[in-house]
C-alpha positions in Angstrom: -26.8 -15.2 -31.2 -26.6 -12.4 -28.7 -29.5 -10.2 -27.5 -29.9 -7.0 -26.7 -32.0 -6.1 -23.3 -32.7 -3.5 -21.7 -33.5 -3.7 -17.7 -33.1 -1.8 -14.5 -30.8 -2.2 -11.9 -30.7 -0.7 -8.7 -31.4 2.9 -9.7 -30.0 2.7 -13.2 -31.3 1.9 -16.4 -29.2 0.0 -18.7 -28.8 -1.6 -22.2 -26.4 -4.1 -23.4 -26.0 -6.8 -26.0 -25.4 -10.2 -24.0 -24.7 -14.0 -25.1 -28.0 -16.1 -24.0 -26.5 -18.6 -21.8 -25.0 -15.8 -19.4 -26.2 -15.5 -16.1 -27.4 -12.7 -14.1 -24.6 -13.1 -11.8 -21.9 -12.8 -14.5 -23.9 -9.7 -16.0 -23.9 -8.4 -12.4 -20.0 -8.6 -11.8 -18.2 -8.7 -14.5 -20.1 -6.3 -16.9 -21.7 -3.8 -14.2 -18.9 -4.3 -11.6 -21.2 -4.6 -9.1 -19.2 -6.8 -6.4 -21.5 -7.1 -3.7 -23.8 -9.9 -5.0 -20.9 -12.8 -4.5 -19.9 -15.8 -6.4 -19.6 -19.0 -4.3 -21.3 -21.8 -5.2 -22.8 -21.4 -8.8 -25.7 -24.3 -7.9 -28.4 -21.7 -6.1 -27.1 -23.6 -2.9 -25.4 -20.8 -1.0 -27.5 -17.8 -1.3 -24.9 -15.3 -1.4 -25.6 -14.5 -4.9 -29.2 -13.8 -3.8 -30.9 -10.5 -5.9 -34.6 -9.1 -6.2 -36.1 -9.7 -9.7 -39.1 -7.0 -9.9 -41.9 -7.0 -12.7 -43.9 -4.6 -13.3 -47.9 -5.3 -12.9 -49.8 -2.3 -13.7 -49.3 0.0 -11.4 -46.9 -2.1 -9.1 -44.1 -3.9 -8.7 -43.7 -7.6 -7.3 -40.5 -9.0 -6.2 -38.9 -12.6 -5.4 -35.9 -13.2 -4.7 -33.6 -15.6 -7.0 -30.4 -17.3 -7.0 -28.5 -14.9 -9.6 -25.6 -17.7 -10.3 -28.6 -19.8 -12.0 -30.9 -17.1 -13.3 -30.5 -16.3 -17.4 -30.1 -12.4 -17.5 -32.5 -12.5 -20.6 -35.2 -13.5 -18.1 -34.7 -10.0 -16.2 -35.3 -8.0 -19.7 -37.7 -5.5 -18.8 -37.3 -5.8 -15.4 -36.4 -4.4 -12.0 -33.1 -6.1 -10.5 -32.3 -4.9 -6.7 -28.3 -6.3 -5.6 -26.9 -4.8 -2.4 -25.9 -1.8 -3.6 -29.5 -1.1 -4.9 -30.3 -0.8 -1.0 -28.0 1.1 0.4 -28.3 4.7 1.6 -26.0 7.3 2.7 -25.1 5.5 5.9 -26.8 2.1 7.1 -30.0 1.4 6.3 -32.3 0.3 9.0 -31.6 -3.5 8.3 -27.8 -3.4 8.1 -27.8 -1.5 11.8 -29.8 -4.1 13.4 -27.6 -6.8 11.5 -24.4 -4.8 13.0 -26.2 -4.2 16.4 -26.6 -7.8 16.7 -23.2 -9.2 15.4 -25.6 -10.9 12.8 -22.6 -10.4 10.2 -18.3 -11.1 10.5 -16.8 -11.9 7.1 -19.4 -10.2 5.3 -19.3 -12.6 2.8 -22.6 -13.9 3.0 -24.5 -11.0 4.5 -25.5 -9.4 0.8 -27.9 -12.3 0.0 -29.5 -12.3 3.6 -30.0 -8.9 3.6 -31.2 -8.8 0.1 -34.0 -11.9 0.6 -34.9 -10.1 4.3 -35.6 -7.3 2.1 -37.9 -9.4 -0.4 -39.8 -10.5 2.6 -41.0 -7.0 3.8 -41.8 -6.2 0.4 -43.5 -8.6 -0.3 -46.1 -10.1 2.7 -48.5 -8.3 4.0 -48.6 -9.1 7.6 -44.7 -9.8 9.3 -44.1 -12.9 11.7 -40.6 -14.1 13.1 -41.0 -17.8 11.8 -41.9 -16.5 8.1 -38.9 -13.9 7.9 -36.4 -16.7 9.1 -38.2 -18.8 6.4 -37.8 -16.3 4.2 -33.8 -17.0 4.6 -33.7 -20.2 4.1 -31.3 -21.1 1.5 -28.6 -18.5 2.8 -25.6 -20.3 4.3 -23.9 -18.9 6.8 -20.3 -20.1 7.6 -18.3 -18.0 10.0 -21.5 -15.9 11.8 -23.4 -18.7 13.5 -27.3 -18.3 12.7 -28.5 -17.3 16.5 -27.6 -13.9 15.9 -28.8 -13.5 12.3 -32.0 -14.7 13.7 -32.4 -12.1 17.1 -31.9 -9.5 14.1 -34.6 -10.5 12.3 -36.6 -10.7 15.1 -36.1 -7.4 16.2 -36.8 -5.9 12.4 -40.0 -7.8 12.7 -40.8 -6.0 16.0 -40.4 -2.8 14.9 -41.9 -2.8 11.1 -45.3 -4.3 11.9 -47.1 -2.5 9.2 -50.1 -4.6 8.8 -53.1 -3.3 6.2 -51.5 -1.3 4.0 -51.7 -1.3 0.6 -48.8 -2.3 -1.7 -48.1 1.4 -2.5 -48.4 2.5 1.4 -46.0 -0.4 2.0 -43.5 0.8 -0.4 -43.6 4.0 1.1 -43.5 3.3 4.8 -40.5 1.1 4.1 -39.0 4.4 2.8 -40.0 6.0 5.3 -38.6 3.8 7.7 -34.9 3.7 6.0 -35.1 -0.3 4.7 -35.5 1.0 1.3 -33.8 3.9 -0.7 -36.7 6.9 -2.1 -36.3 5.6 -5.7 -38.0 2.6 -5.0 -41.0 4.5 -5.2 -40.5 5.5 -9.3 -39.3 2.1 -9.7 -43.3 1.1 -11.5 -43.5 3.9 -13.8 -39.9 3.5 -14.9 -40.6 -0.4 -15.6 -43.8 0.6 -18.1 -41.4 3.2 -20.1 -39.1 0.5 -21.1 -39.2 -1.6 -24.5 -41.6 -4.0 -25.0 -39.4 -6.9 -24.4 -40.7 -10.5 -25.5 -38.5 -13.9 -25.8 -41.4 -16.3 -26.0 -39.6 -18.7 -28.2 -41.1 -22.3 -27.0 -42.5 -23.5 -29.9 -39.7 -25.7 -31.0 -38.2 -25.5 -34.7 -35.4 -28.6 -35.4 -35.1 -30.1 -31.7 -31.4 -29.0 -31.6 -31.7 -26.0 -29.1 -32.3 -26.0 -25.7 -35.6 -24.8 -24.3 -35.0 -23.3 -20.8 -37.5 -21.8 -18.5 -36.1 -21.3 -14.5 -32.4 -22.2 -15.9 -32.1 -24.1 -12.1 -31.0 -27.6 -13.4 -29.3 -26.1 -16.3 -26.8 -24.1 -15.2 -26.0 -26.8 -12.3 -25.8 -30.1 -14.7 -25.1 -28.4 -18.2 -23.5 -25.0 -18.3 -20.5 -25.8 -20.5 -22.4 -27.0 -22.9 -26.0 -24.8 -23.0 -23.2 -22.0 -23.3 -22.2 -23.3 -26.8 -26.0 -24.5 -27.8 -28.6 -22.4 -29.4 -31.0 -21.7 -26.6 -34.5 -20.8 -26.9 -36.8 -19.2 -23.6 -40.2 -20.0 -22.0 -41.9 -17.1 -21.2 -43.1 -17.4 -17.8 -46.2 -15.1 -18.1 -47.4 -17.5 -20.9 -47.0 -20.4 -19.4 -47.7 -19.8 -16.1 -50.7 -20.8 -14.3 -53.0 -22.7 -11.9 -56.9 -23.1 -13.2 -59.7 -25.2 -13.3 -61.1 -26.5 -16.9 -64.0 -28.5 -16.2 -63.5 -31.3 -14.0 -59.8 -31.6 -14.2 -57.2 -29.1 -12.8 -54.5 -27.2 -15.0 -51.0 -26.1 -14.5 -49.1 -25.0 -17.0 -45.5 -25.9 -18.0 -43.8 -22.5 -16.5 -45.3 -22.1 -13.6 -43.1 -21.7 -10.6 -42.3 -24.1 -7.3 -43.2 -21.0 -5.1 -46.3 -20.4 -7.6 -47.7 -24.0 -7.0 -46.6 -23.5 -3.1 -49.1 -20.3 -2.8 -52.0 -21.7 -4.7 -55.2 -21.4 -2.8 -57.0 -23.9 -5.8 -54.8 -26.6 -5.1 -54.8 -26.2 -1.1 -57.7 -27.4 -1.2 -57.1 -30.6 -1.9 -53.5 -30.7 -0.5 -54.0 -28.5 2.7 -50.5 -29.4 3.6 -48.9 -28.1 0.0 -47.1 -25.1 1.8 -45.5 -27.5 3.9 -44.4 -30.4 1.5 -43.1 -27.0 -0.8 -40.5 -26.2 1.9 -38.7 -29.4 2.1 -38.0 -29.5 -1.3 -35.5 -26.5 -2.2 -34.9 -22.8 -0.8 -37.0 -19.8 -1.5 -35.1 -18.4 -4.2 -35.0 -21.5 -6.3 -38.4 -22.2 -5.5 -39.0 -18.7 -7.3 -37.5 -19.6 -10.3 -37.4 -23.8 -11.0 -40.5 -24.8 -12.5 -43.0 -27.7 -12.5 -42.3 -29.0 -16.3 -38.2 -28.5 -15.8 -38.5 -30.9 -12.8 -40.4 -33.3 -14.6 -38.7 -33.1 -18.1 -35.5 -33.4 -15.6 -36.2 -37.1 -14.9 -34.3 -37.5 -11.6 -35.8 -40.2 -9.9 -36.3 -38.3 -7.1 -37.8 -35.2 -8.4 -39.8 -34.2 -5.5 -42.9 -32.5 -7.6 -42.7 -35.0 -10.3 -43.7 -37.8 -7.0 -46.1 -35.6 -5.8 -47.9 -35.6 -9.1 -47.6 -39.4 -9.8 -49.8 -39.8 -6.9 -52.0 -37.4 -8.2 -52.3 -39.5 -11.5 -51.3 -36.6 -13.7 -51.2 -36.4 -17.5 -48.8 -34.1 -19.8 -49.7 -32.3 -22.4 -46.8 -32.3 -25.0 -47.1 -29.7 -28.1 -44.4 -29.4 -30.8 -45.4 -27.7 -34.3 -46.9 -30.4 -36.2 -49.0 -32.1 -33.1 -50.5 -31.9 -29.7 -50.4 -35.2 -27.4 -51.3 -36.0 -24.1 -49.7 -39.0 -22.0 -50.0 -40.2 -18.2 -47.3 -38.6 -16.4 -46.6 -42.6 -15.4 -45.7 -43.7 -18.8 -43.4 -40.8 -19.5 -40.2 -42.4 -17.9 -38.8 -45.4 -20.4 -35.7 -45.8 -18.1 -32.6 -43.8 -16.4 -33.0 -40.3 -17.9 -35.4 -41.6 -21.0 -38.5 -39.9 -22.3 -41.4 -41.2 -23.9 -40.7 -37.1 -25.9 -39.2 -35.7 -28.8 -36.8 -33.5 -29.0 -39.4 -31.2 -31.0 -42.3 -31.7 -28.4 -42.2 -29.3 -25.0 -44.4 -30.0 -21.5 -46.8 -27.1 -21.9 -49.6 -28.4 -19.4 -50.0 -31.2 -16.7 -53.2 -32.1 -16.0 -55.2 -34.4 -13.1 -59.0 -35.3 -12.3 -60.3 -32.9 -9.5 -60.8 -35.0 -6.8 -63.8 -36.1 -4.7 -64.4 -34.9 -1.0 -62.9 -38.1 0.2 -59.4 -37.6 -1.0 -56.4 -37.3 1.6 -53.1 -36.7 0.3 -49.9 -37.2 2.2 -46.0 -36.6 1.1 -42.9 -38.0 3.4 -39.5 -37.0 2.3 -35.7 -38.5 4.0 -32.7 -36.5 3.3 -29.1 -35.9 4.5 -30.2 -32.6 5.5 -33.6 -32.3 6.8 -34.4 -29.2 4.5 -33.5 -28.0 1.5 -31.6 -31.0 -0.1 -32.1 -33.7 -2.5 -34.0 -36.8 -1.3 -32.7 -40.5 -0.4 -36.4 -41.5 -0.8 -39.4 -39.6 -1.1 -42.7 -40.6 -1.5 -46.4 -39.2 -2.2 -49.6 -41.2 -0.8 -53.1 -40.1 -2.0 -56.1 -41.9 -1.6 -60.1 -42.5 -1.9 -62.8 -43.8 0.5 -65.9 -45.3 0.2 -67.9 -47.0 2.8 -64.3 -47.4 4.9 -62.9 -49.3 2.1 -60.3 -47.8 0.0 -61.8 -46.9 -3.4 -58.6 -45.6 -5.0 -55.1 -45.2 -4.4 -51.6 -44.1 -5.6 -48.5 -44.2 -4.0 -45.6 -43.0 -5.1 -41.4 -43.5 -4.7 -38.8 -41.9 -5.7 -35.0 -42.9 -4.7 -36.0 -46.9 -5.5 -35.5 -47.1 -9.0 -34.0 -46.0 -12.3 -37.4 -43.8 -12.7 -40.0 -42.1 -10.4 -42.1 -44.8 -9.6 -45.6 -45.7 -9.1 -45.9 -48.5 -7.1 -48.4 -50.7 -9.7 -48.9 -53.7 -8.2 -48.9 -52.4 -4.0 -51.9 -50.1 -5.1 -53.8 -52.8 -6.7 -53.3 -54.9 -3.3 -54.9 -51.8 -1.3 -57.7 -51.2 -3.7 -61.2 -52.5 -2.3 -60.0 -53.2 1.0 -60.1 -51.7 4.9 -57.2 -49.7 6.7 -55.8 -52.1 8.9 -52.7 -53.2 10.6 -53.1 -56.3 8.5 -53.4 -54.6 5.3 -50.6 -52.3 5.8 -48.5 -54.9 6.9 -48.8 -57.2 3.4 -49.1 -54.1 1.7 -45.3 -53.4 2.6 -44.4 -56.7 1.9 -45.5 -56.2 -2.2 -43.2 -52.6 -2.5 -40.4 -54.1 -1.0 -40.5 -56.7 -4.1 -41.6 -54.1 -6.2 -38.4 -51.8 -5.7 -34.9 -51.8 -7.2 -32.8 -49.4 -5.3 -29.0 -49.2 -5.4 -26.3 -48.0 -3.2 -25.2 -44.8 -3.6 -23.8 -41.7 -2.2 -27.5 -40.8 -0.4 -27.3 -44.9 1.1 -27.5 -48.0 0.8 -29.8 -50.3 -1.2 -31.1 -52.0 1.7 -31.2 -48.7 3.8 -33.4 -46.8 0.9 -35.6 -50.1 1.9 -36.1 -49.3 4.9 -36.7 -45.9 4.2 -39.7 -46.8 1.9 -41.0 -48.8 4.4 -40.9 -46.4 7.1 -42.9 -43.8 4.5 -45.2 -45.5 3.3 -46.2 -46.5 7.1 -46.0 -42.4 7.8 -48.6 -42.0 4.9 -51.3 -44.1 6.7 -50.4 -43.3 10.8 -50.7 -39.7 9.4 -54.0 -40.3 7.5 -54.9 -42.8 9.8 -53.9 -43.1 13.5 -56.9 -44.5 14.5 -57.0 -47.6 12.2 -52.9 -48.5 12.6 -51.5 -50.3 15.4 -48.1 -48.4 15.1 -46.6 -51.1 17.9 -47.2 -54.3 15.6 -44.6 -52.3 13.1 -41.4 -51.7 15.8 
């Protein structure tokens, strides 16, 4: 059935009836003719369909930046959407001259989406740096410009908009002022709070038959034909988003966001490095919009958060209208792209045990690309210490079997005993036997062996240096 929405984009407000499966890209072009945001890819790979989504909270607006070619247009009902043309002025903005000053751009093809998520950034940080504005562009390809200059451009941008300690409203306006953002910008909160209450929380399940779709990432890439002749039903994100702390156990729900789990400070804590493991696994505008339970309902055997969380012994909570359940995260893969789930029940929550002081926590990804692709292996390491022995540990690999795998029997070996070369050594003697990998298009069988190997020996010279002999391993 088609809904009616009612949004903002650029500087205009507009209504329209649309078909739910249609993306924001399609809504974009072909019904607002705006040709600026580009179709190339339609997987979220390329970036040049890259727009602002900005919701209204209270008396502000917060932006990300999202891969339009894989983004549901119902999902930006009631909100702010910012293409190309939503920045431009009378002549060049301030971004597109230093772009042009720098020969940052040639074709033009893909300069949209850079200039677009280069926007997001300054709207969004508070204090600039070079490395977290070219960050900031990961995920745009560039084909014909070469990245050196699109780099010295955003350099120079940096330079001159330090604008450190100011508030989100003083931001908004010196970006005005300094001819990166159109004046409307400013009205942009007040106009967001005159729309239509616009809801499409429609997650709890009736008959199984329609599909429930939250970021729309793996969707749109693996099933777009056919969610465009389902019935599809929508998780509201600003239900079942968030991070929190219920007693002794940590909660995240369903919705919540790559980029969401990324930023949190609650569980930096125990995974200082989280930022870091975040960034190899996809680019910042798919981070904005995939979430935790779509990975893990996904059940790639490689699903990067899905092995982070095996280590982390999660649980899922799965809801549908006649029961709650909850099951280890572990037990939820019966084989190659089988469930332990109805097709009633959804993954509202995943759960795991706050852990002691002495936790460490390591993850080690391979890939054709060293960012932003899939993984050959990956694999997630935590463990617990007591009196030098270890008193509990997971490890995790994905890319060596049908299912994301915890490695049962290797962390039964390593429980109870000392970090040594000698343990380490045995230890990777029991995954290789516990592993099934096959030969594929990311490598062989026996290479994805090695690979494991070579992981799992990262995981304790990087917890560990002191207690590995990394020579006895070459």
């Amino acid at each position: 059935m088609d809904r009616a929405i009612t949004l903002i984009v650029n500087n205009r407000q507009v209504s329209e009836i649309v078909p739910p499966a249609m993306t924001l890209l399609d809504f974009l072009r072909r019904r607002l003719h705006l040709m600026g945001t580009k179709e190339v890819c339609r997987e979220g790979d390329c970036g040049a369909c890259s727009v602002l989504i900005g919701e209204g909270e209270k008396d502000r607006v917060t932006y990300r930046s999202v891969t339009s070619c894989i983004f549901p247009v119902i999902k930006a009902a009631g909100k702010h959407v910012v293409t190309i043309e939503g920045l431009n002025r009378r002549g060049l903005n301030f971004l597109q001259r230093e772009f042009l000053a720098e020969g940052a751009t040639q074709c033009g093809f893909c300069t949209p989406g850079f200039l677009v998520s280069l926007s997001g950034y300054l709207l969004t940080h508070e204090d600039y740096s070079h490395q977290e504005a070219i960050n900031a562009l990961a995920g745009n390809i560039c084909r014909c410009t070469g990245y050196l200059s699109i780099e010295r451009a955003t350099r120079k941008i940096v330079d001159q908009l330090q604008a450190a300690n100011l508030s989100s409203r003083q931001k908004l306006e010196y970006l005005v002022d300094q001819q990166v953002l159109p004046p409307y910008f400013t009205n942009i909160a007040r106009r967001l709070s005159d729309l239509p209450n616009q809801t499409y929380d429609e997650s709890v399940p009736s008959d199984g038959k329609a599909y429930l779709m939250a970021g729309g990432s793996d969707l749109y890439v693996q099933k777009e034909e056919e969610i465009s002749k389902s019935p599809l039903l929508f998780l509201d994100s600003r239900v079942f988003s968030y991070i929190e702390r219920d007693g002794r156990e940590i909660v995240i729900g369903g919705g919540t966001t790559f980029e969401a789990i990324r930023h949190s400070t609650l569980l930096q804590k125990y995974i200082p490095r989280l930022p870091d493991y975040l960034n190899l696994v996809a680019s910042l505008p798919v981070r904005n919009s995939a979430t935790v339970a779509g990975n893990i309902v996904n059940a790639s055997p490689i699903a990067d958060l899905t092995i982070l969380f095996l280590a982390l012994e999660a649980r899922l909570i799965l809801k549908s209208a006649q029961r709650e359940r909850s099951l280890p995260l572990h037990k939820f893969y019966l084989g190659y792209k089988k469930l332990d789930k109805s097709s009633e029940e959804v993954l509202t929550e995943i759960r795991f045990t706050e852990p002691p002081d002495s936790f460490r926590f390591n993850f080690e990804k391979v890939s054709k690309r060293m960012h932003l692709d899939i993984a050959s292996v990956n694999s997630a390491f935590s463990v617990t210490l007591a009196e030098d022995k270890i008193a509990e540990v997971r490890i995790s690999a994905g890319g060596v079997a049908p299912v994301p795998l915890l490695l049962s029997e290797t962390n039964t070996y390593l429980k109870d005993r000392e970090i040594s070369t000698s343990t380490v050594e045995e230890a990777l003697k029991i995954a290789n036997q516990e592993i099934s990998p096959i030969t594929d298009i990311r490598g062989s069988a026996q290479y994805k062996r090695l690979l494991l190997r070579q992981l799992i020996l990262a995981h304790f010279v990087t917890l560990f240096p002191d207690k590995i002999d990394l020579a006895a391993f070459v």
